[in-house]
TORMARRO-925831 format. One line per 2 residues: number of its first residue (from 1); for each residue z, y, x of C-alpha. Coordinates in nm, 2 decimals. Each point is the difference from the previous one (the first is absolute). Layout:
<sites>
NUM = Z Y X | ...
</sites>
This chain:
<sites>
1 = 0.00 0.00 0.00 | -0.11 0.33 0.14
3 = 0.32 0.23 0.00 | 0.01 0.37 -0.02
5 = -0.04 0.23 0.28 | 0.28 0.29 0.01
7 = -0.14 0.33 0.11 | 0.22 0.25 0.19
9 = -0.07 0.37 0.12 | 0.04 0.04 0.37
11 = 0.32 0.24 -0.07 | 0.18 -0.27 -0.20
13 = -0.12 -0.31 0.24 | 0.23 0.28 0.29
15 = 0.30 0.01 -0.21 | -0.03 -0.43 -0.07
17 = -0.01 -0.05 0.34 | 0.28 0.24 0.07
19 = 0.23 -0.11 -0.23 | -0.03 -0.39 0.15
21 = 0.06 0.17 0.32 | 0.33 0.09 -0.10
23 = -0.08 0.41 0.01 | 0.04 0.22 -0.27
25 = 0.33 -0.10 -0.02 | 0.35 0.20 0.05
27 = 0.13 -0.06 0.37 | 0.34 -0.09 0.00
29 = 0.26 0.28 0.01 | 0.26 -0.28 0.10
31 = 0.00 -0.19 0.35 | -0.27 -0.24 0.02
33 = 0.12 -0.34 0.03 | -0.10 -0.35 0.11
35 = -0.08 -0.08 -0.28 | -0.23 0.29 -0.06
37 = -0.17 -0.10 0.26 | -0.06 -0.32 -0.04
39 = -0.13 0.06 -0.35 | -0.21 0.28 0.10
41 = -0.17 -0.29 0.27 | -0.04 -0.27 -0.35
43 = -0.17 0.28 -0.13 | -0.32 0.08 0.20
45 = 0.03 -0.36 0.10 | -0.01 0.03 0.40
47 = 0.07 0.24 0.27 | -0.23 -0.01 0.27
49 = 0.11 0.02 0.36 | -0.16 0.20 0.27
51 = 0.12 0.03 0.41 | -0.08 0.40 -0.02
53 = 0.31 0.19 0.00 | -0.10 0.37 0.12
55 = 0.19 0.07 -0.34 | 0.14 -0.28 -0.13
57 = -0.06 -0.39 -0.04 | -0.27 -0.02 -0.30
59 = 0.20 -0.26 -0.17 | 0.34 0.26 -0.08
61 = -0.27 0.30 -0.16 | -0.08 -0.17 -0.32
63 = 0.33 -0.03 -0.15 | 0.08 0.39 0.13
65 = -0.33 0.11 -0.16 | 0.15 -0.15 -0.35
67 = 0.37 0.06 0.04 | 0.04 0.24 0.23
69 = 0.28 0.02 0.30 | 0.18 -0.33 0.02
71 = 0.16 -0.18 0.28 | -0.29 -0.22 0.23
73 = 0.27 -0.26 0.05 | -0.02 -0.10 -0.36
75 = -0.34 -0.19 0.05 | 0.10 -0.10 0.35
77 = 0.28 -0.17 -0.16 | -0.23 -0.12 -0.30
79 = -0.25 -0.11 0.30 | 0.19 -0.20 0.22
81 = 0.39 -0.02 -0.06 | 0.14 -0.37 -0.13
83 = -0.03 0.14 -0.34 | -0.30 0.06 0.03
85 = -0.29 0.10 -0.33 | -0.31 0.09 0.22
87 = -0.18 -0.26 0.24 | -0.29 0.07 0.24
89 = -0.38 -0.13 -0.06 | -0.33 0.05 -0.05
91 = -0.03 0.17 -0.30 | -0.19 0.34 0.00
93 = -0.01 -0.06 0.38 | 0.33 -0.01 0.15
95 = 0.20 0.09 -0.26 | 0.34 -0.06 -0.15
97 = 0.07 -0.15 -0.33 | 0.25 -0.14 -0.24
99 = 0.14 -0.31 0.11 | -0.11 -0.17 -0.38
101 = -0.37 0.05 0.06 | 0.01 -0.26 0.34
103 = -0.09 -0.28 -0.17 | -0.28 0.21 -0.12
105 = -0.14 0.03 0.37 | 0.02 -0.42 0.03
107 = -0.33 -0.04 -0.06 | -0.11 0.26 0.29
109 = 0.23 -0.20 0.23 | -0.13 -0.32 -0.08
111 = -0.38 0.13 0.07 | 0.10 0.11 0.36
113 = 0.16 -0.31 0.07 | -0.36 -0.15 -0.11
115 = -0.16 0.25 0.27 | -0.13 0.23 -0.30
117 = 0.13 0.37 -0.07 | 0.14 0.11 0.31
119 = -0.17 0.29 0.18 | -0.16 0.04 0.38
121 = 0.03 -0.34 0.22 | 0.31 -0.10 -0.17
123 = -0.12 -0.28 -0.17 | -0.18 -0.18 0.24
125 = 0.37 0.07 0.27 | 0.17 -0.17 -0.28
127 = -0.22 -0.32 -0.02 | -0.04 0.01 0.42
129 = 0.32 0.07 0.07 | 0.19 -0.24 -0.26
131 = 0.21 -0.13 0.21 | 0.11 0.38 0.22
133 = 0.09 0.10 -0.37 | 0.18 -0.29 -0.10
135 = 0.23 0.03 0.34 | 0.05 0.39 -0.12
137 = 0.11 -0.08 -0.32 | 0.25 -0.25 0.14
139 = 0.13 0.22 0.28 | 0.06 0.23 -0.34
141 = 0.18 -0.28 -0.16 | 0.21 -0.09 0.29
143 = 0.09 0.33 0.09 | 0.04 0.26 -0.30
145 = -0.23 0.31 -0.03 | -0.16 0.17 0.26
147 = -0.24 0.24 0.07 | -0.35 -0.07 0.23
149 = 0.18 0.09 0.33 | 0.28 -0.22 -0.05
151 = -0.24 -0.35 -0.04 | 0.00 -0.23 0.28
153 = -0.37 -0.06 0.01 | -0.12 0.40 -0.12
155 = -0.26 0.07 0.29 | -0.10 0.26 0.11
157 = -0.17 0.27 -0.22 | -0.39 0.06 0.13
159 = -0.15 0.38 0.03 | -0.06 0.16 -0.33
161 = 0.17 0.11 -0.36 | -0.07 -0.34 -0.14
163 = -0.01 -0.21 0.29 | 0.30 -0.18 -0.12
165 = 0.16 -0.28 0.25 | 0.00 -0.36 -0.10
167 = 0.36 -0.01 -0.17 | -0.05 0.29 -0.16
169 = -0.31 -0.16 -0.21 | 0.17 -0.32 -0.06
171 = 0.26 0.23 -0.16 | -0.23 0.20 -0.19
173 = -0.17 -0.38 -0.10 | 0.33 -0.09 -0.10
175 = 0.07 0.28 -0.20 | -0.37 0.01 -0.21
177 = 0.07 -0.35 -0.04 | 0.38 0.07 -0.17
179 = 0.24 -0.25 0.26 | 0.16 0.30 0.17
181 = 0.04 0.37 -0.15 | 0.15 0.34 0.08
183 = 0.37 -0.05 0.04 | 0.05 0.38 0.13
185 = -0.15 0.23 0.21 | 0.08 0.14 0.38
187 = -0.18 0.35 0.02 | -0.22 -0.12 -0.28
189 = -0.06 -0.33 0.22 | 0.02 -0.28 -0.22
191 = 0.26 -0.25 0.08 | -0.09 -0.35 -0.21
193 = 0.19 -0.28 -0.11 | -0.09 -0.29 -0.24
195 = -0.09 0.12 -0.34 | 0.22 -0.24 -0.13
197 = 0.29 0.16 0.17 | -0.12 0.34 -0.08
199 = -0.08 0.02 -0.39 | 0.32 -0.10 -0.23
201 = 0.02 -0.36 -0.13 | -0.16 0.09 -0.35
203 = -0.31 0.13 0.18 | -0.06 -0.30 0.19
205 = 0.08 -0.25 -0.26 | -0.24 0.14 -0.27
207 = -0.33 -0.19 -0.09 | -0.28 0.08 0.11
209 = -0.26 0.14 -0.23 | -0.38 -0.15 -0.02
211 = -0.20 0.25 0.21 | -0.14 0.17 -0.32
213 = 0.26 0.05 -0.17 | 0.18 0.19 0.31
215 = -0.32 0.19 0.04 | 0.05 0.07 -0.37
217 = 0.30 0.14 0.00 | -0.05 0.23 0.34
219 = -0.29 0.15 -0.20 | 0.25 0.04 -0.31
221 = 0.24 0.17 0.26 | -0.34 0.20 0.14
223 = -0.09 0.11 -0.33 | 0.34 0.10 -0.14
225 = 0.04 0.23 0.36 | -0.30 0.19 -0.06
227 = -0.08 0.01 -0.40 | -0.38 0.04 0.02
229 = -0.22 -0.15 0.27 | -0.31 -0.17 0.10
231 = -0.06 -0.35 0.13 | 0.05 0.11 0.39
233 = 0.26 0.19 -0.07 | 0.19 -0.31 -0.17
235 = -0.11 -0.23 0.26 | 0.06 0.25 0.28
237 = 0.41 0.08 -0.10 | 0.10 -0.39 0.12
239 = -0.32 -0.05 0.22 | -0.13 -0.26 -0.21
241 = -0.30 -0.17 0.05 | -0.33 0.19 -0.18
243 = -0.11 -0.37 -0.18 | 0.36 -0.10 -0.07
245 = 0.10 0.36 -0.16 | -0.31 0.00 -0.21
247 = 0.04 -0.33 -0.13 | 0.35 0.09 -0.05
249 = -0.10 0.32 -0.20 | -0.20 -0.16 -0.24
251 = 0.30 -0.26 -0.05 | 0.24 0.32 -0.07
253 = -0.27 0.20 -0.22 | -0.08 -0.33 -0.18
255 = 0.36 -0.06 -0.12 | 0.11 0.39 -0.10
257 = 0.18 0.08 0.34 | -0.31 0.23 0.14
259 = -0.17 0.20 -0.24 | -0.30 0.13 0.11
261 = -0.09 0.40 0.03 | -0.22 0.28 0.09
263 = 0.12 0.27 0.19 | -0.18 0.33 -0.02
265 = -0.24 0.05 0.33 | 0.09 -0.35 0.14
267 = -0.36 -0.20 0.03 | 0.21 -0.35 -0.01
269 = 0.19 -0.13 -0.26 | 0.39 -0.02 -0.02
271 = 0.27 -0.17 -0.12 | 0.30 0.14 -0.17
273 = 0.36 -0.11 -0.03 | 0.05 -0.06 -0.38
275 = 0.40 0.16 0.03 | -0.15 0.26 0.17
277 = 0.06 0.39 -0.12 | -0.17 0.33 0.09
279 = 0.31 0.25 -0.05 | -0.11 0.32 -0.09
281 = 0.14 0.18 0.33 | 0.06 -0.10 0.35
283 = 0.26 0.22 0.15 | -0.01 -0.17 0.33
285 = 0.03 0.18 0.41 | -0.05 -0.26 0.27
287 = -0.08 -0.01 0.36 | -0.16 -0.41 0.01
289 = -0.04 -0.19 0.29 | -0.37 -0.05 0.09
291 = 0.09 -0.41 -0.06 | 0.14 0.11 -0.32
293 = -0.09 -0.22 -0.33 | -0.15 0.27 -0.17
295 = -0.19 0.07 0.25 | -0.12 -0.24 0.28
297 = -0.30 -0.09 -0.18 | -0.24 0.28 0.08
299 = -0.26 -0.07 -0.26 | 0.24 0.02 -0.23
301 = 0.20 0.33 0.07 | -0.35 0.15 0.00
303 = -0.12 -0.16 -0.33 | 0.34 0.11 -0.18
305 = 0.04 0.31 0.17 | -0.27 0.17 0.17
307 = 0.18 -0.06 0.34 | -0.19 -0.14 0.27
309 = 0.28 -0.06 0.29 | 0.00 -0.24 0.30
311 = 0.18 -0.10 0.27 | -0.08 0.19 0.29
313 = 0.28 -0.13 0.30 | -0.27 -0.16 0.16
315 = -0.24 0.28 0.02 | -0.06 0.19 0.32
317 = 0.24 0.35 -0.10 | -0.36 0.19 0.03
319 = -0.12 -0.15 -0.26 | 0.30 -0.04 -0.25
321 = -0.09 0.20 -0.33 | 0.37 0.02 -0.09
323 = 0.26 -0.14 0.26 | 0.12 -0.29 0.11
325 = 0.29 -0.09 -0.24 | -0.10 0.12 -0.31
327 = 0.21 -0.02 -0.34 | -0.15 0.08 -0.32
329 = 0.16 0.23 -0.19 | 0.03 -0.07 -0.41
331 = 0.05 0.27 -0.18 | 0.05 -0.06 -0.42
333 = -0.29 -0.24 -0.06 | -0.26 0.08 0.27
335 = 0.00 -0.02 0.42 | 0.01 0.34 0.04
337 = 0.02 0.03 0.40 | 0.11 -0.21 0.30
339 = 0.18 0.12 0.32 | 0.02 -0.17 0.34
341 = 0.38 -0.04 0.10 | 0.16 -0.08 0.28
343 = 0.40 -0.11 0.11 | 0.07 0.18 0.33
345 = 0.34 -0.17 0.01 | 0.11 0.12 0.33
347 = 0.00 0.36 -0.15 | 0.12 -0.09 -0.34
349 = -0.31 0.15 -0.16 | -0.24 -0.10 -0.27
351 = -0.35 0.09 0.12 | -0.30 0.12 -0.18
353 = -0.26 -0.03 0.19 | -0.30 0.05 -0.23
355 = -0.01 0.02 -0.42 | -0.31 0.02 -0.23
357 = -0.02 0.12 -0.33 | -0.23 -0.17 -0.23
359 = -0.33 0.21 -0.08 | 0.06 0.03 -0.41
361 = 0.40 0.06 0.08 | 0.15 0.35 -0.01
363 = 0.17 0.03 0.34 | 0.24 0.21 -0.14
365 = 0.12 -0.26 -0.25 | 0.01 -0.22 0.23
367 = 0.18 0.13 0.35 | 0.32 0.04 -0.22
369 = 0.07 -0.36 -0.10 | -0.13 -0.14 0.31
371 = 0.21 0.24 0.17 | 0.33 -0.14 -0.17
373 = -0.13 -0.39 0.03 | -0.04 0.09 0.34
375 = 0.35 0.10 0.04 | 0.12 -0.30 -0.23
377 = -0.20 -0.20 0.29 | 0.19 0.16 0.31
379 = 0.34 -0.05 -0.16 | -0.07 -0.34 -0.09
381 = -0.08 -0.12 0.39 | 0.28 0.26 0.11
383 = -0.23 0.25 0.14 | 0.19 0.30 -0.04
385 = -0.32 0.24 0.06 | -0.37 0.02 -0.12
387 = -0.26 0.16 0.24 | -0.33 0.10 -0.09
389 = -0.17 -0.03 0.32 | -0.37 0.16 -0.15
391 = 0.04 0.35 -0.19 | -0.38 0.00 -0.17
393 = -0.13 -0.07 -0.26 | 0.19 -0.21 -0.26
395 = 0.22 -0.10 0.26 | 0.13 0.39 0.01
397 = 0.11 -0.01 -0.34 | 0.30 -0.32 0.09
399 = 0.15 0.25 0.23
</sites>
């Protein structure tokens, strides 16, 4: 039976995806809590991790850009103490999730294990090298958690970013794969253990679901984060596979839990969460991460709001269009400008190097609530000054 296609205008498709997001919302005037936290992670589903910290570790901004100042040690503690409600995998890249979602990821470790999923070389190491990651996993066993300098038989790492050494791949093999995960972190170094003597006891006792029913239910999860989105987007929040999400899809669309849209200006179809609301009004001010939720799909910040941003770290500084860290700023229900920050920590100052306001914004409107989230920001990671170090253009206006 052919099912009806729900049409949405592009301004009510913004506040749907908003409003998933968790923005629009009040943040709290109390302290934020664990707890808090932890729900603000089940929310949006995953927190992707990054090594970048000229500001701050990517994985901390999201729940700041939705709840504003709040103590980092709260997901730390969610992350990696013995009560602990967020585990590290592969799930919008590195990421951190809820603990209830692993057996959800079973599937993905069972594929590596096969040789299949894993990125680079590291599926053929893992079927060369067997028996290297066997004797890893059992000097893990025998000897509690450690970190890649602490193995017996780590090796030396070769010349280059990625030139990993030999222990450090049959950990990273070990990891994709699901026998050892992150039991803490040394200077964000992971330091693994078994996963059976990292996640609690419920986590590792639950069945395991059929592989599409798991891949089911992470595009339920994908769908209720982001209220209105196409087929990539869906497959792209958990890193699905392109044929397994579409199949998947159709499943979902054919029994009522996707219903299909049309968003005004997209030229591909969409799928909408059928709990999903367009409030009238998004009051929402937000510095994001650039490996936030809402917006580390680039196709899709552009489609929904006009905002073509990407990543330029690894772009010679010449060449950068807008900086090298650079947070969008969200201003009501549109990315309204975007500002390249920077933590000089020996100073205890907040810098702002570069910032951009969007063609169609007013500046005016604009300088004054960045200004304060700005502010917000620097108190946050205790830096007790802001410094605008270029006074033109925009940029003049945040002094």
């Amino acid at each position: 039976m052919k099912r009806p296609v729900e049409f949405l205008s592009l301004d009510a498709a913004r506040r749907v995806a908003l409003r998933a997001q968790g923005f629009g919302r009040p943040r709290p005037t109390r302290d934020v809590t664990g707890t808090d936290v932890v729900r603000t992670t089940r929310a949006v589903g995953v927190l992707q991790l990054d090594s970048v910290n000229v500001l701050v570790r990517s994985h901390y901004l999201p729940v700041f850009s939705r709840l504003g100042p709040y103590a980092r040690d709260l997901l730390d503690q969610a992350a990696y103490s013995s009560r602990r409600r967020l585990f590290e995998y592969w799930g919008h890249a590195a990421s951190l999730i809820p603990v209830e979602l692993q057996p959800l990821f079973r599937w993905r470790m069972e594929r590596a294990r096969r040789g299949e999923g894993c990125w680079g070389s590291l599926d053929r190491f893992g079927r060369e090298r067997a028996t290297f990651c066997s004797g890893v996993l059992a000097e893990i066993r025998d000897r509690g958690p450690l970190g890649i300098s602490e193995l017996a038989a780590g090796g030396a790492r070769k010349a280059g970013w990625w030139e990993w050494s030999e222990g450090k791949l049959a950990l990273e093999w070990l990891f994709w794969t699901g026998q050892v995960s992150t039991h803490s972190r040394r200077h964000f170094e992971r330091v693994y253990d078994l996963t059976e003597r990292v996640l609690p006891r419920a986590v590792i006792e639950a069945p395991t679901p059929p592989p599409a029913e798991a891949q089911r239910q992470l595009l339920r999860i994908a769908v209720t984060a982001l209220g209105v989105a196409t087929e990539r987007d869906l497959a792209d929040y958990f890193r699905l596979p392109a044929a397994d999400a579409r199949a998947r899809i159709a499943e979902l669309v054919e029994s009522g839990e996707l219903v299909s849209a049309a968003v005004e200006g997209w030229d591909r179809p969409a799928f909408l969460d059928p709990r999903a609301r367009a409030p009238r009004r998004v009051e929402a001010r937000a510095l994001l991460s650039p490996f936030d939720s809402l917006v580390w799909e680039r196709g899709r910040a552009e489609r929904l709001f006009g905002f073509r941003y990407r990543l330029e770290i690894y772009t010679p500084s010449h060449r950068r269009l807008h900086g090298y860290y650079v947070l969008p700023f969200l201003l009501g229900d549109r990315l309204v400008g975007r500002v390249d920050l920077k933590a000089d920590r020996a100073r205890g100052a907040l810098r702002v190097v570069r910032a951009h306001c969007e063609p169609w914004a007013e500046e005016a409107s604009v300088a004054g609530p960045l200004r304060d989230e700005i502010r917000a920001l620097g108190g946050w990671l205790d830096l007790d000054r802001v410094v605008v170090s270029r006074a033109r253009g925009f940029t003049r206006l945040l002094r």
